[in-house]
C-alpha positions in Angstrom: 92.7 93.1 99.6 92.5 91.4 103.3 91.2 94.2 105.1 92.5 94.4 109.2 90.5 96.9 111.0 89.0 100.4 110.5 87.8 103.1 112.4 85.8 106.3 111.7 87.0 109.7 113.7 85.3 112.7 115.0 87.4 115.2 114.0 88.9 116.9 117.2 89.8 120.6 116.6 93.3 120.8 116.5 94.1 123.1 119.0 92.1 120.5 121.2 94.5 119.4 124.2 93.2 115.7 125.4 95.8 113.3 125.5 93.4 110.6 124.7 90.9 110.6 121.7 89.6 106.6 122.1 86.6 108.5 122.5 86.0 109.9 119.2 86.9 106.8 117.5 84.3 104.3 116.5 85.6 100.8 115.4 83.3 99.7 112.1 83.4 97.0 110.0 85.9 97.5 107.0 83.9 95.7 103.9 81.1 96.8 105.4 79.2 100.4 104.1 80.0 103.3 106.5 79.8 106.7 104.2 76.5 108.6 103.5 75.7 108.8 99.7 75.4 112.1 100.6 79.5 112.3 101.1 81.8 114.7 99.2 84.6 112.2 98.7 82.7 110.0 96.4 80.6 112.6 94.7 83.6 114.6 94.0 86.9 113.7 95.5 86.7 116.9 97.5 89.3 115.6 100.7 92.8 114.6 101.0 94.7 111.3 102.1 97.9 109.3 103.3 99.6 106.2 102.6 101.5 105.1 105.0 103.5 102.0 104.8 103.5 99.6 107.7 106.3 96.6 108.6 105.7 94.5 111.2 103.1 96.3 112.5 105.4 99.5 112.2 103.9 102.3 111.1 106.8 104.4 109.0 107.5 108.0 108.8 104.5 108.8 111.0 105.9 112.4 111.7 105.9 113.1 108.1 102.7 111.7 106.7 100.9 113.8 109.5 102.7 116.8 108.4 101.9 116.2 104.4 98.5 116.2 105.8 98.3 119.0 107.6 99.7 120.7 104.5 97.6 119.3 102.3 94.5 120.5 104.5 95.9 124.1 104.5 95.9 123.9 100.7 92.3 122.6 100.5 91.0 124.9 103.0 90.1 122.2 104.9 90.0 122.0 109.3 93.6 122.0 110.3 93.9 118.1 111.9 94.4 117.5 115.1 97.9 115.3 114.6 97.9 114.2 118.2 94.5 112.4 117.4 95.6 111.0 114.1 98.5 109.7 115.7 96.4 107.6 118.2 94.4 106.2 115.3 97.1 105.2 113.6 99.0 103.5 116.7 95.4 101.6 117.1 95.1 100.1 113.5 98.6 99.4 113.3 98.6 97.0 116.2 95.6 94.9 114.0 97.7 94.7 111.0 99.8 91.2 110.3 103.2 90.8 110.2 105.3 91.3 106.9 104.2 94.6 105.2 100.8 96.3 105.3 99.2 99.7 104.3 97.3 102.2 107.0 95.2 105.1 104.9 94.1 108.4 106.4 91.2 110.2 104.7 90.3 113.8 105.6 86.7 114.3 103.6 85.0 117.7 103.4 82.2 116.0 104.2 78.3 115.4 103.6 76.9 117.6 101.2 75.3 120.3 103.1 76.3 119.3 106.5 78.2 120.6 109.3 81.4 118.6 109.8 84.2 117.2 107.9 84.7 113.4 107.8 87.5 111.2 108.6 88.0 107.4 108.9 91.8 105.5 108.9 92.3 102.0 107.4 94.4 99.1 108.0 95.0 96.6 105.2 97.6 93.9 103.7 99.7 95.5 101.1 100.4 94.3 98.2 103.3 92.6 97.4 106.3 94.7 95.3 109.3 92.4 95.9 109.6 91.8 92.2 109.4 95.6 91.0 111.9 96.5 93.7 114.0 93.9 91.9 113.2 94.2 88.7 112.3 97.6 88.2 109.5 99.4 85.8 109.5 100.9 82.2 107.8 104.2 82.2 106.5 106.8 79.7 106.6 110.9 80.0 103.3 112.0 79.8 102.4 116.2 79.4 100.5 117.1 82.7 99.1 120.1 80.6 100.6 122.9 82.2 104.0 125.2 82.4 106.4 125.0 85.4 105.5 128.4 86.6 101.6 127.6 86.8 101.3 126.3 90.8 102.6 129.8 91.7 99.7 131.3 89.5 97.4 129.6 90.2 97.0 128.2 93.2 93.4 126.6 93.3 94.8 123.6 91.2 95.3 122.0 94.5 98.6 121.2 93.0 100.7 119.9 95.8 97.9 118.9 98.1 97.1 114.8 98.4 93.7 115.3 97.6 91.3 112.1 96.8 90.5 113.5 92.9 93.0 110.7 91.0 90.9 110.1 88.1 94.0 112.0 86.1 96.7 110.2 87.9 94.9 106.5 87.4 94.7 107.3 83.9 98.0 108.2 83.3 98.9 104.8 84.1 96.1 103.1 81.7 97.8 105.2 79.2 101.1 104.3 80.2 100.6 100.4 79.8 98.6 101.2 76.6 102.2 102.0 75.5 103.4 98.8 76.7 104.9 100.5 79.9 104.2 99.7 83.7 104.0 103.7 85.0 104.2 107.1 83.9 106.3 109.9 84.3 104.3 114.0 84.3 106.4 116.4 82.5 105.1 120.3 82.3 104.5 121.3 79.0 107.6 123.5 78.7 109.6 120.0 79.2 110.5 119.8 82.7 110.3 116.5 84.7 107.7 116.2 87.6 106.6 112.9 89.4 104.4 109.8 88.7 101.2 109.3 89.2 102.0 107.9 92.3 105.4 107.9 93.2 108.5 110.5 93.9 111.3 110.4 90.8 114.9 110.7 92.0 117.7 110.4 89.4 121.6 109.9 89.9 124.3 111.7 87.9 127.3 110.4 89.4 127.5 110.8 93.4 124.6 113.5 93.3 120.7 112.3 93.9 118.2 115.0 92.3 114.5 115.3 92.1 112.4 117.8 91.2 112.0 121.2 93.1 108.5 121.4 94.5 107.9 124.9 92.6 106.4 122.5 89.8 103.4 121.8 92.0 104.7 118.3 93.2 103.2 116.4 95.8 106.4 116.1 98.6 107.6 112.6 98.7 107.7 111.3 102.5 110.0 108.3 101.2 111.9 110.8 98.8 112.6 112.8 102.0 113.6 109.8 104.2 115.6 108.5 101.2 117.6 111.6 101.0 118.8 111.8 104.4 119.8 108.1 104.0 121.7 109.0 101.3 123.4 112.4 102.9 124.6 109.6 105.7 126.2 107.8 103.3 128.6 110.6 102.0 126.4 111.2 98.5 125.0 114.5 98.0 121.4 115.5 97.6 119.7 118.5 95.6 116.4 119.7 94.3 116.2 121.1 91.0 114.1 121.7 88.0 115.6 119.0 85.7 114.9 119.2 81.8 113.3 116.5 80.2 116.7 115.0 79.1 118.2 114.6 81.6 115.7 111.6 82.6 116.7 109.2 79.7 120.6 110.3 80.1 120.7 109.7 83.8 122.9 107.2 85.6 120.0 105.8 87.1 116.5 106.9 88.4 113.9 105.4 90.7 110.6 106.1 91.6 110.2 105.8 95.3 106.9 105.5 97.6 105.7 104.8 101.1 104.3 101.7 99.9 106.1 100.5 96.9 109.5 101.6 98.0 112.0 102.6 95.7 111.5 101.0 92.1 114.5 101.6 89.8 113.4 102.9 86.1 114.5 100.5 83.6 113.6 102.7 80.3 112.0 105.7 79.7 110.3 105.7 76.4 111.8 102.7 75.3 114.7 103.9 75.7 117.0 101.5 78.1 118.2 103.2 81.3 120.8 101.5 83.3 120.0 99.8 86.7 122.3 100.4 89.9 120.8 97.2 91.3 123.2 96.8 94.6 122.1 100.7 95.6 118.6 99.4 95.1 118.8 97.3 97.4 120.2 98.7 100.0 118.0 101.5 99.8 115.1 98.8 100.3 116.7 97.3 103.1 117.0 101.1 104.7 113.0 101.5 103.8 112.1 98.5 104.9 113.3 98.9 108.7 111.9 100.8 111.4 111.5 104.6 110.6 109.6 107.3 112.6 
């Protein structure tokens, strides 16, 4: 990974009401070391995070990834953010970044073990190039998550929703997934309802309709998804969220999984089982993700 800049951030509280935070930023060196050993992040995975994607020095759907992580910092009873000094971080990395795609990260820790303050840093990176899995699409498997649809509402300190840092689960999902000769994975509650990928959002077409799953499963709120959808709304096709059976997946018209970096990837089976590909909608929802979006 070619690494662009960094910076570590003093949290600001986020009723705080500067207009300029450059003080509380401190440029380091990004393959250098910068965290304590001491820091909750590593030890445990105890924070949260955001992927933005980033074209031409463009950061995309700013406004949303800022909100997902205020959410998610709600959820984890974490410091509320201050969104105005994130956004200032971001602007500053973005303009180190190269042309053609990239990748900015936000990380909210809860800290060193034992001490007083939360901590927070923002990367800048070269992204990794999807041009042939927007084009060619993935094969996934459904994998059981291990729990029922109506277990986020009961119990609540699964975190489920929140972008936290603890994807040991989610990057073995995908082991598993190409241990089965797939590229990615698909969560499905164990009562047989559809959720996301490890990853990614899932959206499935029947007919003119776009569906993916209601967030009452405990899924993590797709900024792309969301951005997708209202593309989509523009274009005269309707849009819905809904708890979707497990077969409805392999009988769809067609189904992608879509994220801030990847983009939207249509599914080409789903347990070995083929699944048509729309590719001219695929495209075009590309070409929509890949201009300028705030």
């Amino acid at each position: 990974m070619a690494w662009y800049s960094a910076l570590m951030i003093d949290p600001a509280a986020a009723d705080d009401p500067r207009d300029d935070f450059a003080a509380t930023f401190t440029a380091i060196d990004p393959a250098a070391p910068a965290l304590s050993v001491g820091e909750l992040s590593t030890q445990r995975g105890d924070g949260i995070f955001e992927s933005i994607g980033v074209v031409d020095r463009h950061p995309q759907e700013v406004t949303a990834h800022l909100e997902r992580l205020a959410h998610s910092a709600r959820i984890c009873d974490l410091p509320a953010p201050n969104l105005a000094q994130w956004r200032q971080a971001i602007a500053e990395v973005a303009v180190a970044c190269g042309p053609g795609e990239s990748v900015i990260k936000l990380i909210l820790s809860r800290g060193v073990e034992h001490g007083p303050a939360p901590t927070a840093w923002v990367t800048a990176a070269a992204a990794s190039d999807f041009t042939a899995i927007r084009r060619d699409g993935v094969r996934v498997v459904t994998l059981d998550r291990g729990y029922a649809i109506d277990v986020p509402s009961r119990a609540p300190w699964l975190l489920l929703g929140a972008k936290t840092l603890s994807y040991a689960v989610n990057m073995a999902a995908i082991r598993e997934a190409k241990r089965r000769g797939a590229d990615d994975a698909v969560f499905v509650t164990s009562d047989g309802f559809v959720l996301e990928a490890p990853t990614a959002s899932l959206i499935i077409r029947r007919g003119d309709t776009f569906v993916t799953p209601a967030a009452n499963g405990g899924i993590l709120q797709g900024t792309t998804q969301l951005s997708l959808f209202a593309h989509l709304e523009q274009q005269g096709f309707v849009t819905a969220y809904e708890t979707i059976p497990l077969d409805q997946l392999a009988t769809a018209d067609a189904a992608w999984l879509v994220s801030s970096v990847r983009l939207a990837a249509p599914i080409t089976a789903v347990d070995g089982t083929p699944l048509a590909v729309d590719a001219e909608l695929t495209a075009s929802a590309n070409r929509y993700l890949l201009s300028p979006r705030d």
